[in-house]
C-alpha positions as CSV (number, residue, x, y, z in Angstrom):
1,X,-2.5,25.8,53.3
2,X,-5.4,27.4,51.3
3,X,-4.7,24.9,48.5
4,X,-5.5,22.1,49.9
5,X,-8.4,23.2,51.9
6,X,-12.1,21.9,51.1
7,X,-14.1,24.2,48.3
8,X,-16.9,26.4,50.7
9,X,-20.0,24.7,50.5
10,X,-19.0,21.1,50.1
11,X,-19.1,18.2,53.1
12,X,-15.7,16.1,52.5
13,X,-16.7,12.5,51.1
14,X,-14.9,10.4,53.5
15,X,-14.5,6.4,52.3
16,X,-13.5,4.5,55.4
17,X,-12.3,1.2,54.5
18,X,-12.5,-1.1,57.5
19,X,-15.2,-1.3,60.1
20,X,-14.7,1.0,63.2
21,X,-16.2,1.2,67.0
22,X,-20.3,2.4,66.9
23,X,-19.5,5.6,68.2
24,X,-16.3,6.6,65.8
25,X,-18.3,5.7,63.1
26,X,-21.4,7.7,64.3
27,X,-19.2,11.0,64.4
28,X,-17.8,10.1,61.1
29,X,-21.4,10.1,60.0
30,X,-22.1,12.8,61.9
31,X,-19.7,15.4,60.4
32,X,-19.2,13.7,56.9
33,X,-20.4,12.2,53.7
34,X,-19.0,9.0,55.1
35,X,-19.2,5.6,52.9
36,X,-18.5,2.8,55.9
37,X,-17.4,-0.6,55.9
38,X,-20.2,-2.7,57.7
39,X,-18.6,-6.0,56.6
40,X,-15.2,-5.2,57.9
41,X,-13.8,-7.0,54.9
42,X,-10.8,-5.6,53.5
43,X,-11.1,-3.9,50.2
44,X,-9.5,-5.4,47.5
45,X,-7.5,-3.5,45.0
46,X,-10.0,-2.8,42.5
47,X,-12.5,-1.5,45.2
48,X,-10.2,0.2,46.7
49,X,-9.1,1.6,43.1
50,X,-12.3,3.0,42.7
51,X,-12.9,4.0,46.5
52,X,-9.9,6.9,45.5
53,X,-11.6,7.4,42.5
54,X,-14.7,9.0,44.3
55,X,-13.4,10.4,47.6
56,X,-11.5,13.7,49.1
57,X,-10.5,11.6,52.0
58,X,-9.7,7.6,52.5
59,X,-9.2,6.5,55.7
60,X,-7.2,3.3,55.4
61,X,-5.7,0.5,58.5
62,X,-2.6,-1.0,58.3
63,X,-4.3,-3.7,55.8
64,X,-4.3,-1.7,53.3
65,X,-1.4,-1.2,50.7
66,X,-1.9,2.8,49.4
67,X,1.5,2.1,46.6
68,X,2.5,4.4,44.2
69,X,0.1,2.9,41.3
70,X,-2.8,3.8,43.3
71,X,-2.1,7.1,44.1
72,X,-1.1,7.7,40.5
73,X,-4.3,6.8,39.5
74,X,-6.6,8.4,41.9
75,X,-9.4,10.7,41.7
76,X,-9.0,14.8,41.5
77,X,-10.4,14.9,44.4
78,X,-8.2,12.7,46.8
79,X,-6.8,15.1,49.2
80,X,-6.2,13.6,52.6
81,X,-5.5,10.3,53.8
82,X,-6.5,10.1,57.3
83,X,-4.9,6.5,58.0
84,X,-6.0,5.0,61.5
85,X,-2.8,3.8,63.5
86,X,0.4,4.4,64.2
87,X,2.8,3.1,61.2
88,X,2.5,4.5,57.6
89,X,4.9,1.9,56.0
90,X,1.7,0.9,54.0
91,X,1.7,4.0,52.2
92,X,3.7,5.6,49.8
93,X,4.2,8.8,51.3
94,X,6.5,9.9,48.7
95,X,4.1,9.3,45.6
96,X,1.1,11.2,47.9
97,X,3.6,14.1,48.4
98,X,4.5,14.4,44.7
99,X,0.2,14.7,44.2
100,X,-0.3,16.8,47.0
101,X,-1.9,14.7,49.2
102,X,-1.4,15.0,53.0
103,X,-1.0,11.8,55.1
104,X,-2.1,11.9,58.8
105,X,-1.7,8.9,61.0
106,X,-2.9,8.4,64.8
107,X,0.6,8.7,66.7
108,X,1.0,7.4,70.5
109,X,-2.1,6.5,70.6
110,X,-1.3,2.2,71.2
111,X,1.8,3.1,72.9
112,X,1.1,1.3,76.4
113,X,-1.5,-1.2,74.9
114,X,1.4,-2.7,72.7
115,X,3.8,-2.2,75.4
116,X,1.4,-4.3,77.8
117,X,1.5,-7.2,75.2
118,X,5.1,-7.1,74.4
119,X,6.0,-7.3,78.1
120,X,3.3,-10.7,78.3
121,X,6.0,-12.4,76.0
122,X,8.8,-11.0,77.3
123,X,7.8,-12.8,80.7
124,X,5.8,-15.7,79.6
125,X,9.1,-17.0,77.2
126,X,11.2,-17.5,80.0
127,X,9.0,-19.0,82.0
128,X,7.2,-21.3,79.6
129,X,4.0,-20.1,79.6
130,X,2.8,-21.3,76.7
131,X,3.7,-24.8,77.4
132,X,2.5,-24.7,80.8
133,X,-1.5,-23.5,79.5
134,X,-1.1,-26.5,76.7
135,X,-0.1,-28.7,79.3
136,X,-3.4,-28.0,81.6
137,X,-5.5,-28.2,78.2
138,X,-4.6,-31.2,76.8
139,X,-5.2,-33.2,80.4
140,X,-1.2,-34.2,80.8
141,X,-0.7,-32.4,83.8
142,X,0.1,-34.5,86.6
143,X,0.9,-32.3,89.7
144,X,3.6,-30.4,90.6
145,X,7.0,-31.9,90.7
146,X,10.4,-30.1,91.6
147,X,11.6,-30.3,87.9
148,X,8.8,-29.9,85.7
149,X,8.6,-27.3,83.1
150,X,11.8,-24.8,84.7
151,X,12.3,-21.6,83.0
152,X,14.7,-19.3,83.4
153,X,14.7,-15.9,86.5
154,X,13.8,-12.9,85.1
155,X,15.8,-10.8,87.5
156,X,19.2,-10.0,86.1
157,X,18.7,-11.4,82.5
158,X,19.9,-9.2,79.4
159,X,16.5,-7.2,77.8
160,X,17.4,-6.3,74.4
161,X,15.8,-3.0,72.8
162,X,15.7,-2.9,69.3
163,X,14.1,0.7,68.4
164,X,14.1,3.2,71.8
165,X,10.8,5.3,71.0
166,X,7.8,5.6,72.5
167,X,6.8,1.8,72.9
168,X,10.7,0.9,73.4
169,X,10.6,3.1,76.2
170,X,7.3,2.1,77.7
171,X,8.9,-1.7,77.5
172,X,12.1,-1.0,79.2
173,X,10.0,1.0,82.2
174,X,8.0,-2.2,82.4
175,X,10.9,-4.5,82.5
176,X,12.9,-3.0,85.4
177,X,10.3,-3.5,87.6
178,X,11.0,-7.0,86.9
179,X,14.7,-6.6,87.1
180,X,15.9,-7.1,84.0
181,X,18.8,-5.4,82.9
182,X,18.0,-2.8,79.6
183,X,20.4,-2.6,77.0
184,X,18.6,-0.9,73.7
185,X,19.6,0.0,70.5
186,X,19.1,3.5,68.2
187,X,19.9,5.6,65.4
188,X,20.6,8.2,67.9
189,X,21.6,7.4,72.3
190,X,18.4,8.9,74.3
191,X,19.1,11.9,76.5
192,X,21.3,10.6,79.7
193,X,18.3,11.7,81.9
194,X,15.8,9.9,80.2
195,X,18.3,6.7,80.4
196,X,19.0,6.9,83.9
197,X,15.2,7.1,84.4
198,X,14.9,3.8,82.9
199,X,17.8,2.4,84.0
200,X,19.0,1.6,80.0
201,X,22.4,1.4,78.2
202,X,23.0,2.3,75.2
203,X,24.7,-0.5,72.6
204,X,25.8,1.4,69.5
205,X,26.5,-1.7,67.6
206,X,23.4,-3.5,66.5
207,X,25.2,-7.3,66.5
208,X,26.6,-6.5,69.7
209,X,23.1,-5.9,71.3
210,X,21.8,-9.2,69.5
211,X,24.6,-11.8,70.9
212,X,24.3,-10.1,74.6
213,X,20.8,-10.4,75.1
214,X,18.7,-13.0,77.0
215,X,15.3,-11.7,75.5
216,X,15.4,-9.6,72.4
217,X,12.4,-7.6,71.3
218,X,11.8,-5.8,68.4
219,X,9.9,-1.9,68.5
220,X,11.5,-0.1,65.3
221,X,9.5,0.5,62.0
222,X,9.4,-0.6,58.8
223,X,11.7,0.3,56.0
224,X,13.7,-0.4,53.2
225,X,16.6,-0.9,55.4
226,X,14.8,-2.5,59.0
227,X,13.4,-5.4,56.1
228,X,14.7,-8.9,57.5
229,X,16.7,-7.0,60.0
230,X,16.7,-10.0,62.1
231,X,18.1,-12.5,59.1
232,X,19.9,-15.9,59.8
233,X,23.4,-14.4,60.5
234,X,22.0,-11.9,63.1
235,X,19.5,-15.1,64.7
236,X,22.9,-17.0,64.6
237,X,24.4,-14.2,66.8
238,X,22.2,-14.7,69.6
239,X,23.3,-16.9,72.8
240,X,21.9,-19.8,72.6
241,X,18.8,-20.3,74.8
242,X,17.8,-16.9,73.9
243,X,14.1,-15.5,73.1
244,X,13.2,-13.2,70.7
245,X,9.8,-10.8,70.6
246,X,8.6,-8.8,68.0
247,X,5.2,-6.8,68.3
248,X,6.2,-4.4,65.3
249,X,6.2,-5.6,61.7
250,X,6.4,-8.9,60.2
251,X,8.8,-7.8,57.5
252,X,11.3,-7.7,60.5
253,X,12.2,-10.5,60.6
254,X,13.8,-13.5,58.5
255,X,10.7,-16.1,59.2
256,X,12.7,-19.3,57.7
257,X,15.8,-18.5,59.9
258,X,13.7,-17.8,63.0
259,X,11.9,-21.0,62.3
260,X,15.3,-23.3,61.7
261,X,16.5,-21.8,65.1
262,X,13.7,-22.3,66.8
263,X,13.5,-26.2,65.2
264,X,17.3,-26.5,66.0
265,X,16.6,-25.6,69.9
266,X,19.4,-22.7,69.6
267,X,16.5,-20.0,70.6
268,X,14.4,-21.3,73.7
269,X,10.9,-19.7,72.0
270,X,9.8,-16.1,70.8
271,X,6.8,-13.7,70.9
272,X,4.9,-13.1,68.1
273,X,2.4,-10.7,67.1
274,X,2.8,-10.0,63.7
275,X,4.0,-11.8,60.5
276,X,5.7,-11.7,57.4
277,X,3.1,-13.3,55.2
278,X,-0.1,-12.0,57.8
279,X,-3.1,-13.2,58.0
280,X,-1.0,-16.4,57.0
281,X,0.7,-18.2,60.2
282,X,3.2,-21.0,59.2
283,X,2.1,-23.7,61.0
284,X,6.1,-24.4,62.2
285,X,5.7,-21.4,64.7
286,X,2.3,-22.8,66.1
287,X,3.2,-26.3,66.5
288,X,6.4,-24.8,68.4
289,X,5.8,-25.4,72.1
290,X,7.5,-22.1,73.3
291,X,6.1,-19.8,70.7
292,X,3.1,-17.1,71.8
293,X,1.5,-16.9,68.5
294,X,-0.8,-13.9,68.8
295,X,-3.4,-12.5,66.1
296,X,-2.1,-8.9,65.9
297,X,-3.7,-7.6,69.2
298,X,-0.9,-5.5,70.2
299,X,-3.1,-2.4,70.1
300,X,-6.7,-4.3,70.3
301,X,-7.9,-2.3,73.1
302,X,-11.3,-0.9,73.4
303,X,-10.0,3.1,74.8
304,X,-6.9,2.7,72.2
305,X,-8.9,1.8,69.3
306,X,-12.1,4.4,70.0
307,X,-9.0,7.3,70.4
308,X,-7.7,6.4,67.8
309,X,-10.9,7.0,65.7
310,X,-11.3,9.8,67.1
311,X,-8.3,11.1,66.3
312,X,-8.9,10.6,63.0
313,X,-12.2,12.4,62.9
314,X,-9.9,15.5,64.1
315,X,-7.0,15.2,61.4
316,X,-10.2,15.1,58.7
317,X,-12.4,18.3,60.8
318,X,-9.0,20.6,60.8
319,X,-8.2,19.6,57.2
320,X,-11.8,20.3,56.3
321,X,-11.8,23.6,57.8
322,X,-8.7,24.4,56.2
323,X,-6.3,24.7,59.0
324,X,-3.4,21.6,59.3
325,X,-4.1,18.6,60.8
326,X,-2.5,17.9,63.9
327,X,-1.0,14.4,63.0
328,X,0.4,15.4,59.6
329,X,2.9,12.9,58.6
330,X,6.1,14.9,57.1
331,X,8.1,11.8,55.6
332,X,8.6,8.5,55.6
333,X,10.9,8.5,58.0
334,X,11.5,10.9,61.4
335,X,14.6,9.1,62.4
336,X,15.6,10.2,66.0
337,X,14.0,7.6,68.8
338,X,12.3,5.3,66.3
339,X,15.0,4.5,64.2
340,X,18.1,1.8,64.4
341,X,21.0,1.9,62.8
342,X,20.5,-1.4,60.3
């Protein structure tokens, strides 16, 4: 793509906008005319306005919200942005297309790391984790006693996988080593190999997935159509007593319904580790005794955060040398294991 490679003679001007690890930083520097984000603060919209005014690469986080308007009104030289992470729902991939800008993201990379924290809710729910650390903390613990604080077994209860890709999969491996039974739902089945290897069945029919399942988490990505997929008639579906994770997107999920179950004792807890109105936590879910309220961390890992950067240093090198970067991004929306049918 010889039009979109870098003019000879010219080292790319890279504006990073959040603060990364030392050492993805220092090859950033290394390579690049960087501009870095020592502060880690995000960059509001007129900085960041003026960021793509001066640039041929941004390299944005999930934080940041790269609409239509700002594209529109970026600078000549804006021809790559190199976003750290997985998801590119905070892009407008469309309106970068129509200016010939190329979108790479950091794909796989958080796969187990988000896996690992999904599966901590997944187990801690039913067993009343949370309650059980508040218990010790607060000094009301007063031995054990053959009733207190009973959860439900693990073995044999109903897992419920909304969204079958690669951190879907790496959840329902996880979960039959606890014996839970997995039950998922697609756009599209999974081959009937890989589903024997996890031991998972396929439920075409999204509400029937939802009423059936004893734990019900949540690895599909945002869209127009996954937006409050979980709303108050599908929470209303599910059997009462239930518990429901959701490590993906905020926008997911219908917050006020999730909240009135949760109040009404019809759900038993959920898992939480993002939000609809992030950094902003209603204070409902945190006062709730069974809910795991987690700061985003699903992918806070030192190795999964440092490859990440590094894989963006790579999509920006091939780009720069004129060749396609590895982790182009070709829509919105690849469909296939990651998607659901709404």
């Amino acid at each position: 793509m010889p039009a979109l490679a870098m003019p000879l003679g010219r080292t790319p001007r890279v504006v990073v906008t959040r603060h990364l690890l030392p050492e993805v930083e220092a090859r950033l520097a290394e390579l690049f005319d960087a501009r870095l984000n020592p502060g880690d603060a995000p960059l509001a919209r007129e900085a960041l306005a003026a960021a793509m005014q001066g640039c041929d690469v941004l390299v944005p986080t999930v934080t940041d919200r790269i609409d239509a308007a700002l594209i529109a009104a970026a600078g000549p030289d804006l021809r790559l942005i190199a976003s750290f992470g997985t998801g590119t729902d905070h892009i407008d991939l469309a309106a970068a297309a129509a200016r010939g800008i190329i979108v790479t993201n950091t794909p796989g990379v958080f796969t187990d790391d988000t896996a690992d924290i999904a599966m901590e809710m997944i187990i801690g729910l039913p067993r009343r984790v949370r309650e059980g650390i508040a218990m010790v903390r607060r000094g009301a613990w007063t031995g054990w006693t053959p009733t207190a604080l009973l959860g439900v077994k693990l073995a044999g209860k109903v897992l419920g996988i909304v969204g079958m890709g690669r951190i879907g999969q790496a959840v329902a491996h996880r979960a039959r080593t606890f014996g839970f039974e997995i039950a998922y739902h697609n756009r599209k089945p999974l081959p009937a190999a890989v589903e024997r290897m996890l031991g998972a069945r396929y439920v075409p029919d999204l509400d029937a997935l939802v009423a059936e399942a004893d734990v019900l988490t949540l690895h599909c990505p945002a869209t127009p159509e996954t937006r409050r997929l979980l709303d108050a008639r599908r929470i209303a579906l599910m059997k009462p007593g239930a518990a429901l994770v959701n490590t993906a997107r905020g926008d997911l999920i219908d917050e006020e319904a999730l909240i009135a179950a949760l109040i009404s004792g019809s759900l038993s807890g959920a898992g939480l580790d993002v939000y609809a109105n992030a950094p902003h936590v209603d204070p409902r879910l945190i006062a709730h005794p069974n809910v795991m309220a987690l700061p985003h961390i699903g992918s806070a890992t030192r190795e999964g955060r440092a490859e990440s950067g590094h894989r963006v240093v790579a999509n920006i090198k091939a780009w720069a040398d004129g060749h396609r970067p590895p982790d182009q991004v070709l829509s919105a929306f690849s469909g296939g294991a990651l998607g659901i049918n709404p």
